[in-house]
C-alpha positions as CSV (number, residue, x, y, z in Angstrom):
1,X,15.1,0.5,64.7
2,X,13.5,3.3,66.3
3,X,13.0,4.1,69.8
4,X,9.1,3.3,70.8
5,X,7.6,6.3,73.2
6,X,4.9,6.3,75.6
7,X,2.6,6.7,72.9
8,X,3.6,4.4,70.9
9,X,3.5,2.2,73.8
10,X,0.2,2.6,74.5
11,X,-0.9,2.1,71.0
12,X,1.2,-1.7,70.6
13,X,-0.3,-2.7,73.9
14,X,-3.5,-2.0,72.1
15,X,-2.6,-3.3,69.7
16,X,-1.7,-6.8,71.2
17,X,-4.8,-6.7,73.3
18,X,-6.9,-6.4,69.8
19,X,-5.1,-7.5,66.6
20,X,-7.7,-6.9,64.7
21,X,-8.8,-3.1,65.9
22,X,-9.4,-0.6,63.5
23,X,-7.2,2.7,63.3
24,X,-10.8,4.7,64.1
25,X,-11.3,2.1,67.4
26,X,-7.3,2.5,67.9
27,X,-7.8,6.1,68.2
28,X,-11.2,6.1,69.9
29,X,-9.7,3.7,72.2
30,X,-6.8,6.1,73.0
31,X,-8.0,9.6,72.6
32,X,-6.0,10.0,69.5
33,X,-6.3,11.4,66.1
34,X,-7.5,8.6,63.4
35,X,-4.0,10.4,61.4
36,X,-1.6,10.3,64.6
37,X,-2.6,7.0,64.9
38,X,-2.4,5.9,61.3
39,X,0.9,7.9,60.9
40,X,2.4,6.1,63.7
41,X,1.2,2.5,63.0
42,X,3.1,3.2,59.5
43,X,6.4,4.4,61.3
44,X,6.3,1.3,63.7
45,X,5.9,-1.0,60.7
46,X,8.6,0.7,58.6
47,X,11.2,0.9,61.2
48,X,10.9,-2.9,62.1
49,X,9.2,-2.5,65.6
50,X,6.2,-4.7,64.7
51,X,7.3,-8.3,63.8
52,X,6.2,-9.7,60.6
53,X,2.9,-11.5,61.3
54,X,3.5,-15.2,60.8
55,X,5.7,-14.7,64.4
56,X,1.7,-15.5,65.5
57,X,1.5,-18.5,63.9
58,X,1.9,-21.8,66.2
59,X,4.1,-25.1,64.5
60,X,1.8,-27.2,66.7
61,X,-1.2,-26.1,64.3
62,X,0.7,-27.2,61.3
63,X,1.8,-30.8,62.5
64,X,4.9,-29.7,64.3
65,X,4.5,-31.0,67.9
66,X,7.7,-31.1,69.0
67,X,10.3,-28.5,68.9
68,X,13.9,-28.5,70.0
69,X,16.8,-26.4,71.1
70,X,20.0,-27.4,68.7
71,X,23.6,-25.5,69.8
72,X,25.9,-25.4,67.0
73,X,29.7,-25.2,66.7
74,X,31.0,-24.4,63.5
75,X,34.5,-24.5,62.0
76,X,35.8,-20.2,62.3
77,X,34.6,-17.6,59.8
78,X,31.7,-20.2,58.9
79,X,29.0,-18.6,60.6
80,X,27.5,-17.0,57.6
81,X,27.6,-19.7,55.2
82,X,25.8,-22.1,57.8
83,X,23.4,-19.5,59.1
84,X,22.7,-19.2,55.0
85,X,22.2,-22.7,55.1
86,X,20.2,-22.9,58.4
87,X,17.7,-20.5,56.5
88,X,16.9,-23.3,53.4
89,X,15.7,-25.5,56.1
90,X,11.8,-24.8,56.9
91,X,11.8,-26.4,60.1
92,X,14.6,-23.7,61.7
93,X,12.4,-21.1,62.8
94,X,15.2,-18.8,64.6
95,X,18.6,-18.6,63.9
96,X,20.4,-16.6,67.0
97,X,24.5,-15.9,67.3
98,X,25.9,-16.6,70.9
99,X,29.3,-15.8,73.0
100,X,30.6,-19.1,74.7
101,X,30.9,-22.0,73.7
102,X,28.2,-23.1,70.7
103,X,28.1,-20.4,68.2
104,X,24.7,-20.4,67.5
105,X,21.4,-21.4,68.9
106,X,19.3,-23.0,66.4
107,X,14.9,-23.3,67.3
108,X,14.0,-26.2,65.4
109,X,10.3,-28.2,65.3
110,X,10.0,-31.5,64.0
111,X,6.7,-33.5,63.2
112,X,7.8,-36.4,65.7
113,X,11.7,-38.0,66.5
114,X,12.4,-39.2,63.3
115,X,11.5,-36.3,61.6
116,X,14.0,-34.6,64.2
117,X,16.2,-36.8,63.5
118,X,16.3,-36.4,59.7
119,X,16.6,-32.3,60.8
120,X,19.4,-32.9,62.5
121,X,21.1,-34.6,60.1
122,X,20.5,-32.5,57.2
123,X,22.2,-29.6,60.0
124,X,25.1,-31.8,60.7
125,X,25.5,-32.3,57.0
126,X,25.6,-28.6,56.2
127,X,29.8,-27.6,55.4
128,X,31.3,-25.5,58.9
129,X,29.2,-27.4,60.9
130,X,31.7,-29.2,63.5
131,X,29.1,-30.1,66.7
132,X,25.7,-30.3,67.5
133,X,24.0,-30.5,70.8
134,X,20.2,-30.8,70.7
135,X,17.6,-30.2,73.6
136,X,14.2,-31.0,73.6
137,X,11.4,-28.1,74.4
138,X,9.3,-30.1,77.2
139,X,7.2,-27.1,78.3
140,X,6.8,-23.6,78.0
141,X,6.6,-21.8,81.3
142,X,6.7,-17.9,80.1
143,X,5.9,-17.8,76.5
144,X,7.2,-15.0,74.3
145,X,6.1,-11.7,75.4
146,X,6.8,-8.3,75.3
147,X,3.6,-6.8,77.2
148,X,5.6,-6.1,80.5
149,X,8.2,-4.0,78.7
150,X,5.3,-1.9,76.6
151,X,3.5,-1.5,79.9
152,X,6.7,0.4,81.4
153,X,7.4,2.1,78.5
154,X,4.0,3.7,78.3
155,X,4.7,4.4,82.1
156,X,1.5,2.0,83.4
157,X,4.1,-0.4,85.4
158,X,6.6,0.7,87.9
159,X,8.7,-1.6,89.7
């Protein structure tokens, strides 16, 4: 992944504040060339800076109210079989490795408790699976963001 300069900075915070903005209305917007802008937009897509859109898309809106925090333990040298396997599940949205403890830290969303419940066990049932802990998301306080770090990085914050 490429490093993202103050320019680029500038143009993802743009960006964010207008999903929808044209590469003239980019540039306009940021006294740039239409083709710097266009040119950069392509490199920040290609080199993986810019996450793939459905990232904007909420569960809630598709019938998943409730979503849940799962740690896993699994038996050594598993964790690529079961992460393989965490993937063929639709409701496992993110799939993250951790030192400690659990190896991995599994986002899940479930239409209600059973439907959790049937998540869970289909997780449990998955071969290198040894524990499961699972935590329900109550609220979110400080959704997902990136905007504070873009503002830095295009030198508009310092703290």
């Amino acid at each position: 992944m490429a490093d993202v300069d103050a320019t680029d900075a500038r143009l993802l915070l743009a960006l964010a504040d207008d999903p929808r903005a044209s590469v003239m209305a980019l540039s306009q917007r940021l006294g740039l060339a239409r083709n710097t802008v266009q040119a950069r937009l392509a490199r920040l897509e290609s080199n993986g800076v810019l996450a793939p859109m459905d990232r904007r898309i909420r569960p809630e809106a598709l019938g998943y109210r409730l979503t849940a925090y799962a740690t896993v333990q699994v038996v050594q040298r598993g964790l690529a079989e079961v992460s393989d396997a965490l993937a063929g599940i639709p409701e496992v949205l993110q799939v993250t490795g951790l030192s400690g403890a659990a190896d991995l830290l599994v986002e899940v969303v479930a239409v209600d408790a059973d439907d959790l419940w049937r998540i869970t066990e289909q997780v449990l049932a998955i071969p290198g699976v040894q524990r499961l802990d699972t935590a329900l998301a109550l609220r979110t306080f400080v959704d997902h963001r990136v905007g504070p770090l873009l503002e830095r990085a295009a030198g508009e914050r310092h703290e």
